[in-house]
C-alpha positions as a printed Julia matrix, in Angstrom:
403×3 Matrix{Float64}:
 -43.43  -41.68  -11.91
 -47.15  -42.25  -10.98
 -48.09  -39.56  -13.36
 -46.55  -40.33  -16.58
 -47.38  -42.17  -19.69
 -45.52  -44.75  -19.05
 -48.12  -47.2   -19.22
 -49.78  -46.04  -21.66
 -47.12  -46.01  -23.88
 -44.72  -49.08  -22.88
 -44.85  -50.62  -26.27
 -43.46  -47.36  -28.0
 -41.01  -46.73  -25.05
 -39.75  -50.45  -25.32
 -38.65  -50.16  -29.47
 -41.92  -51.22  -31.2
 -41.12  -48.22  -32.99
 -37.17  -48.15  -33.33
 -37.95  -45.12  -30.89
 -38.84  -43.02  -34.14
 -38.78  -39.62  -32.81
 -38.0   -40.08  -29.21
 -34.73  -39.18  -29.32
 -33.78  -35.76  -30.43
 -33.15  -33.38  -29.72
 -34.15  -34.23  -27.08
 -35.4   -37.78  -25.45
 -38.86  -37.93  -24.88
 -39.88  -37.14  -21.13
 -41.32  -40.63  -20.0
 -38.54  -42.39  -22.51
 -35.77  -40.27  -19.8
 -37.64  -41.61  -16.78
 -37.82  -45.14  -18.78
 -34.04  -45.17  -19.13
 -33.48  -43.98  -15.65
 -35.82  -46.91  -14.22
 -33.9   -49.35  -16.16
 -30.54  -47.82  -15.76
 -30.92  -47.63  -11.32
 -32.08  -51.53  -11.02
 -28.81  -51.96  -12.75
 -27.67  -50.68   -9.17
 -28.08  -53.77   -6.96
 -26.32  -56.13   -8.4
 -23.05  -54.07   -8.55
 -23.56  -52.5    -5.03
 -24.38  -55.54   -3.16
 -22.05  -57.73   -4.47
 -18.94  -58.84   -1.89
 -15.7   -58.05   -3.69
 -13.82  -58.4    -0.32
 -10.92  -61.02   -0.55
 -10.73  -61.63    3.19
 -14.85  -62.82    2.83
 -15.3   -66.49    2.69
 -18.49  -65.2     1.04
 -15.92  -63.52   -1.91
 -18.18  -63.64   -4.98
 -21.65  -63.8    -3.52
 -24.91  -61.24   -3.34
 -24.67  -59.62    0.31
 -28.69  -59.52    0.83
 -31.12  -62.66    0.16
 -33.52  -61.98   -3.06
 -36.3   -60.34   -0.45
 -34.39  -57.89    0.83
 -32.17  -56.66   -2.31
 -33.91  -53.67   -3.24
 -34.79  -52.42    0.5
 -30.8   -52.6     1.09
 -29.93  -50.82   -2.21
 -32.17  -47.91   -1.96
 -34.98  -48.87   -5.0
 -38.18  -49.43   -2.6
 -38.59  -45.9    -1.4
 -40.11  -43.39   -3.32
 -40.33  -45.83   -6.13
 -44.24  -47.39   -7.52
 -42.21  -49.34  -10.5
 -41.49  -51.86   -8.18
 -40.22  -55.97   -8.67
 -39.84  -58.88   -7.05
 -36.31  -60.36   -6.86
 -36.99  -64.32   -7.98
 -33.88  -65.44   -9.32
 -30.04  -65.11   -8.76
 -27.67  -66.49  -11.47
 -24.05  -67.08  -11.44
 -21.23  -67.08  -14.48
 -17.86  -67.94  -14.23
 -14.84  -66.58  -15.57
 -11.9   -68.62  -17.19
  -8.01  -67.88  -17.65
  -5.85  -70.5   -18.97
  -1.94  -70.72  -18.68
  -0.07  -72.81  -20.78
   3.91  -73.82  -19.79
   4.98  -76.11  -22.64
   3.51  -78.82  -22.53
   1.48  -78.23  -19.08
  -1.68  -75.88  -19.4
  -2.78  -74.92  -16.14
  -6.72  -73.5   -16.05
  -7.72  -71.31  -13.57
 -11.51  -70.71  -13.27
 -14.25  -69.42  -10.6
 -18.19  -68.6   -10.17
 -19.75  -65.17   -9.25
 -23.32  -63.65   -8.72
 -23.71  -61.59  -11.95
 -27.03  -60.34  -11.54
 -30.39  -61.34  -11.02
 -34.08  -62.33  -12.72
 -37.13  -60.03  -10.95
 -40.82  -59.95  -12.39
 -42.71  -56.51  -11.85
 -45.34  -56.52   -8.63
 -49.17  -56.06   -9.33
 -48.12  -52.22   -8.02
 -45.29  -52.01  -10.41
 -47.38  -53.69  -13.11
 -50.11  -50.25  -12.91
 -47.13  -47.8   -13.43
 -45.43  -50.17  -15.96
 -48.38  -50.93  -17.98
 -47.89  -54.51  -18.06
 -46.25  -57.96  -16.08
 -42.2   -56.96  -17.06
 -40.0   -59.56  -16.41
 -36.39  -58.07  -15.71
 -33.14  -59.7   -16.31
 -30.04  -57.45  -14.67
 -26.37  -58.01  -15.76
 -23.97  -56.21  -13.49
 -20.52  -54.53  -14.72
 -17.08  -56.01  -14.62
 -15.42  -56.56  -10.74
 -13.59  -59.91  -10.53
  -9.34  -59.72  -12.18
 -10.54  -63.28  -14.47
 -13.83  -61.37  -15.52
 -10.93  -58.74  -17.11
  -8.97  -61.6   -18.4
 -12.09  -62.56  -19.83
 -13.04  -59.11  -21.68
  -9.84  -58.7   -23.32
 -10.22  -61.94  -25.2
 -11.13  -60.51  -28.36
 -11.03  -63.79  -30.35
 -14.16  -64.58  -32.14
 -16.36  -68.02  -31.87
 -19.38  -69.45  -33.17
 -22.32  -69.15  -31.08
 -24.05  -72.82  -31.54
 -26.2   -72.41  -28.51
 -28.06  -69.63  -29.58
 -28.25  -69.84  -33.4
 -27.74  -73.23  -33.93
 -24.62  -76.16  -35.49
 -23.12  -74.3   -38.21
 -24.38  -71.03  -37.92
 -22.59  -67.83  -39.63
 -22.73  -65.1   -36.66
 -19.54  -64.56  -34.61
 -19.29  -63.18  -31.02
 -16.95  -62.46  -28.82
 -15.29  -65.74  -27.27
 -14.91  -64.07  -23.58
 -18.74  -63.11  -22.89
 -19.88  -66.34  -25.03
 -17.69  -68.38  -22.67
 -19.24  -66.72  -19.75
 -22.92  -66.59  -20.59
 -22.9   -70.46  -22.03
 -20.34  -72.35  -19.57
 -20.9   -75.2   -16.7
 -18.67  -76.3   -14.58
 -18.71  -79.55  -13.6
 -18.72  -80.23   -9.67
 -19.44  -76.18   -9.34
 -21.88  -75.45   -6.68
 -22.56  -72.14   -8.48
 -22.22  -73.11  -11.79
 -23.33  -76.46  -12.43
 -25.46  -75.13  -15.11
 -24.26  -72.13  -17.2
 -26.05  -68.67  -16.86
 -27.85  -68.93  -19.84
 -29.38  -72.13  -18.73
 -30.17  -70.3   -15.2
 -32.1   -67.09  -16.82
 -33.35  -69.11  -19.29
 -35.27  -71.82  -17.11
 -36.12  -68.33  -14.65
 -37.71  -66.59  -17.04
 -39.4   -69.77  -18.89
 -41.06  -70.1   -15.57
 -42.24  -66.83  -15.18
 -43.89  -66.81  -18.68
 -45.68  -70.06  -17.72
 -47.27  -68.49  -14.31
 -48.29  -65.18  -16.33
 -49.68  -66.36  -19.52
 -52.53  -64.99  -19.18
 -51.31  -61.68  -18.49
 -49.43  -59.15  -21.54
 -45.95  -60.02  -20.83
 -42.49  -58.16  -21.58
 -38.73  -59.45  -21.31
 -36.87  -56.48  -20.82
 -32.79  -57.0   -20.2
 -30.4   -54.69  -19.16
 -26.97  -54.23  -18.16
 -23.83  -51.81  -17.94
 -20.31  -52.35  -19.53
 -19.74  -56.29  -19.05
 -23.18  -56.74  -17.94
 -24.8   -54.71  -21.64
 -22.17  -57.28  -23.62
 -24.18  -60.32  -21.56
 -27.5   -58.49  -21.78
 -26.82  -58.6   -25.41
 -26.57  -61.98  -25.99
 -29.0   -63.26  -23.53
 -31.54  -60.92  -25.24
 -30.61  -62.24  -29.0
 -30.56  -65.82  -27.13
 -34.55  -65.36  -26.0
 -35.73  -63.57  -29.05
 -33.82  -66.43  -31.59
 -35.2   -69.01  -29.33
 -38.17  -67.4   -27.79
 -40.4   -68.9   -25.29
 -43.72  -67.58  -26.84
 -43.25  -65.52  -30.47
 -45.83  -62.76  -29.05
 -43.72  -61.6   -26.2
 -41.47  -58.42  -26.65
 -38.01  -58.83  -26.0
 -36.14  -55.13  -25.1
 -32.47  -54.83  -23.92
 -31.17  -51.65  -22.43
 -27.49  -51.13  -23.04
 -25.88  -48.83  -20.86
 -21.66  -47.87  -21.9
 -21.81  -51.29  -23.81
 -19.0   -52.73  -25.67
 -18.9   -54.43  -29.54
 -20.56  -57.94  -28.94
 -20.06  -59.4   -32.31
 -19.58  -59.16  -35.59
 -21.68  -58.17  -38.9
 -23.15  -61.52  -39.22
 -24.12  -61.17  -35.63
 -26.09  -57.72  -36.32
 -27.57  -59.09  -39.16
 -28.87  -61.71  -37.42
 -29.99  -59.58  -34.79
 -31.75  -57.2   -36.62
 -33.56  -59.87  -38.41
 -35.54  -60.81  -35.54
 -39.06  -58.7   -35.48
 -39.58  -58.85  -31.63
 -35.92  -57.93  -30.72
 -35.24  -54.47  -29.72
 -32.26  -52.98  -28.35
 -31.11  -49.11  -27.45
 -27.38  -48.4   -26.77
 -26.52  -45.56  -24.85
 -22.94  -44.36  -25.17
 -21.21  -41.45  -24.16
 -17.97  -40.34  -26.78
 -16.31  -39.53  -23.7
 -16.34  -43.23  -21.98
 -13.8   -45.8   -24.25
 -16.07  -48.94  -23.18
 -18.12  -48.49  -26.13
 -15.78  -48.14  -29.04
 -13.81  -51.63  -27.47
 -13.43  -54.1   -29.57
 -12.22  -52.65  -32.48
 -11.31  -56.06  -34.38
 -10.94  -59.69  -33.7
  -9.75  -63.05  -35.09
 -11.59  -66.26  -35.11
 -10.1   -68.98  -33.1
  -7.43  -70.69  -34.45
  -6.67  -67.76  -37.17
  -3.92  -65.14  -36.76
  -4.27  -60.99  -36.77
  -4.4   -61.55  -41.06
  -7.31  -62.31  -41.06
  -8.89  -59.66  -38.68
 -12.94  -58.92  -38.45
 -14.51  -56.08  -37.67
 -16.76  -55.89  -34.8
 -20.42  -53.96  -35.2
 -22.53  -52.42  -32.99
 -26.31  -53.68  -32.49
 -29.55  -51.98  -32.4
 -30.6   -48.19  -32.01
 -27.26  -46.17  -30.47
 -28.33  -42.7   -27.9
 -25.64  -40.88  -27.34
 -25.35  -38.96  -24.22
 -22.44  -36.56  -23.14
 -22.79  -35.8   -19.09
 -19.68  -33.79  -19.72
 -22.37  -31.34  -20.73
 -23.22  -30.97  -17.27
 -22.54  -27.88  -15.74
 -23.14  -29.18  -12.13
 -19.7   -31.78  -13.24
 -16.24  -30.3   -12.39
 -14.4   -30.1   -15.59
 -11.58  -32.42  -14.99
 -10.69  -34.75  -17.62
  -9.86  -37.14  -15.14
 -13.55  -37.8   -14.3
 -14.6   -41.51  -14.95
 -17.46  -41.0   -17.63
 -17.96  -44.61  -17.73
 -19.5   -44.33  -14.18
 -23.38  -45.48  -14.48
 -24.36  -42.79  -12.1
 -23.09  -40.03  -15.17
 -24.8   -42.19  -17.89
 -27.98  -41.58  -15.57
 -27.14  -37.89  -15.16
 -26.56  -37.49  -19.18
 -30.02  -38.77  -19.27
 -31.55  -36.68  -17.07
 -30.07  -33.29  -19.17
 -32.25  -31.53  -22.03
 -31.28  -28.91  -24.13
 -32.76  -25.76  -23.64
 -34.31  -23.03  -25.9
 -30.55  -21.08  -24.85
 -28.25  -24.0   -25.78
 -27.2   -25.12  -22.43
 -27.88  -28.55  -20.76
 -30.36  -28.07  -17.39
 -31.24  -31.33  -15.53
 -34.9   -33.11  -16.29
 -34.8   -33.79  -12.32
 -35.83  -37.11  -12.76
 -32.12  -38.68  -11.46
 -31.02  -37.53   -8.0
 -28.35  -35.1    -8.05
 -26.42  -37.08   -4.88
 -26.54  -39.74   -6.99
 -24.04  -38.46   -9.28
 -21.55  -38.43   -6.24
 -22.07  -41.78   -5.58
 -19.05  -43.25   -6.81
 -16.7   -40.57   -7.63
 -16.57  -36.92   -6.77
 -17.99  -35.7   -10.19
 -19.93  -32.69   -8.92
 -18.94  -29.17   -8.89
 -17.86  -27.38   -4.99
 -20.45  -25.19   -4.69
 -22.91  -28.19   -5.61
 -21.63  -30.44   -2.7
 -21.32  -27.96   -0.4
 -25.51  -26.61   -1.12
 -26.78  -29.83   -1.56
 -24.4   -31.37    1.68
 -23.83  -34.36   -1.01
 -19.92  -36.03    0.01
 -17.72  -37.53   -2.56
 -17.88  -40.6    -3.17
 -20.29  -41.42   -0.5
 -21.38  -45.24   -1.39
 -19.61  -47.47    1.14
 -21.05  -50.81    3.13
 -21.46  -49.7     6.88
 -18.42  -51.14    8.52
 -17.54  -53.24    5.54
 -19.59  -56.23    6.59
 -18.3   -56.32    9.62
 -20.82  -56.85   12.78
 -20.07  -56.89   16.55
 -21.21  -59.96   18.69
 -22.86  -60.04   22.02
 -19.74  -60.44   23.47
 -18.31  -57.23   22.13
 -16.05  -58.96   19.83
 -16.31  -58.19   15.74
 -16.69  -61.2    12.76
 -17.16  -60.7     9.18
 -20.75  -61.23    8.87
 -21.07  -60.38    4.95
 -23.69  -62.81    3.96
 -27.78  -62.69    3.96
 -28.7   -66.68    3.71
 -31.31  -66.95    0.95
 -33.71  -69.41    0.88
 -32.66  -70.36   -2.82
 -29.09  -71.14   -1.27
 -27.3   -72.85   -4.02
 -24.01  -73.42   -1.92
């Protein structure tokens, strides 16, 4: 991406603009490379997290901060490059009430990570971008927790008394401490928050950008962390952008006025009409209220829609999941041609679109060599000993250990 303008034009490609004729027909060449930056460091914090129940390491990044990108395939080839300088941790919360005995069960997880571009990726990037990442949904209680469509007041980001509503699952996740947690003894908003405070204090005398992104759970947590830092910013001047990839309805009108009313606030939300993610909620209730009085919940900031179903390198199957990141990234990546068909850009990998699922066509697997569904972690974690016997070895200590 050496040779594009995005440096140049970083302001524009971040929403100073609204992104006022970027978008069709079709998106602007270095805003497509933009998106497909943003959308890939999404990558890591989904693919190296240890969903493995056997794991006493269950819920934890597999790599230390150092070596995250290296082990998730965003150092090569790549000269928008960050530094990894913070993980955070969220929990997720289901409560079960038997008469008069309520029974809570709750736990922490690594939900993504804080990174600040290198003086490398600060040439192609045009300026010191400080990233916050939000992975999708993995853990069962971070389900529980999405399909808790209840609306609450959201105190700690627009203050006592305030009028915007949001949804009570994500707020409970991106504002809770547990007490006695070694994960979350502070809440993940306090965790960014204090990150990225600290980043803005070592580069002030550089042009700084908070850019936040995230996919499905992660773009509903994005959301509000980005409305959190703009609303409470840590220096008015600083640009605050959050990419929304497959996002869901965060909260409601109130909550988009307020969001729109903030002049260095940006957001684009990329959906495709074939993924379901982004039409859910469709109403809520605050707490305490019945179904009666249902409100609607709204959608924030400039939407993109994208439709990889386009693709004719994607088998036609209805069966495909078009939620999958990798086919946002590929919808991207398409333009519309002179002749009315969708051709790829290039700028996402094609065996990237297998990476998950087996979304591409035969004849593009078999000339390419690309296998379905080719992710996997070698051995799943486990590692032989020098005396020939294997132990789950899952785990890269960090030397921000926080358990």
């Amino acid at each position: 991406m050496s040779d594009t303008g995005i440096a140049e034009r970083w302001k524009e490609l971040s929403g100073s603009e609204n992104w006022k004729d970027l978008l069709e027909p079709n998106l602007d060449s270095d805003l497509r490379r933009y998106l497909i930056h943003y959308g890939t460091m999404i990558e890591p914090a989904g693919d190296a997290f240890i969903n493995e129940p056997a794991s006493k390491n269950v819920g934890l990044p597999r790599y230390a901060r150092k070596t995250l990108f290296e082990n998730t395939g965003l150092v090569k080839g790549n000269p928008l490059t960050y530094e990894v300088t913070k993980y955070f941790y969220a929990p997720s919360l289901l409560k079960l009430e038997f008469g008069a005995l309520e029974y809570t069960l709750a736990e922490s997880n690594w939900i993504g990570y804080v990174a600040v571009a290198t003086n490398e990726g600060k040439v192609g990037l045009g300026r010191r971008d400080i990233l916050v990442v939000w992975r999708g949904t993995i853990r069962p209680l971070e389900w529980v927790d999405n399909f808790i469509f209840l609306f609450v007041n959201a105190p700690l980001i627009f203050g006592q008394n305030s009028d915007p509503l949001v949804h009570m699952g994500w707020y409970y996740m991106y504002t809770t401490a547990i007490q006695g947690s070694k994960l979350n003894a502070t809440s993940a908003r306090d965790q960014v928050r204090e990150e990225v405070a600290r980043l803005v204090e070592f580069y002030k005398d550089e042009e700084i950008s908070i850019t936040v992104t995230g996919h499905s759970l992660g773009s509903s947590l994005a959301t509000l962390n980005a409305t959190d830092m703009a609303v409470n910013p840590f220096r008015p001047d600083i640009p605050v952008t959050a990419f929304l990839y497959a996002s869901p309805k965060v909260g409601d009108e109130n909550f988009k006025k307020a969001f729109s009313n903030q002049q260095n606030l940006r957001a684009l939300r990329i959906s495709d009409p074939n993924d379901p993610v982004p039409k859910v909620p469709p109403i809520g209730w605050k707490v305490g209220e019945t179904i009666d009085s249902k409100i609607d919940y709204a959608d924030v900031g400039v939407g993109l829609v994208i439709e990889s179903k386009n693709s004719y390198y994607l088998k036609p199957e209805d069966d495909l999941s078009y939620h999958d990141l990798m086919l946002y990234l590929h919808g991207i990546d398409l333009y519309l041609t002179d002749q009315r068909t969708y051709e790829r850009q290039g700028d996402f990998d094609l065996a990237k679109v297998n990476k998950y699922q087996g979304a591409l066509k035969d004849e593009y697997m078999n000339e390419n060599h690309i296998p379905i569904a080719w992710f996997n972690i070698k051995d799943k974690g486990m590692v032989q000993q020098e005396d020939g016997k294997y132990r789950l070895d899952d785990h890269e200590p960090d030397d921000d250990k926080v358990f």
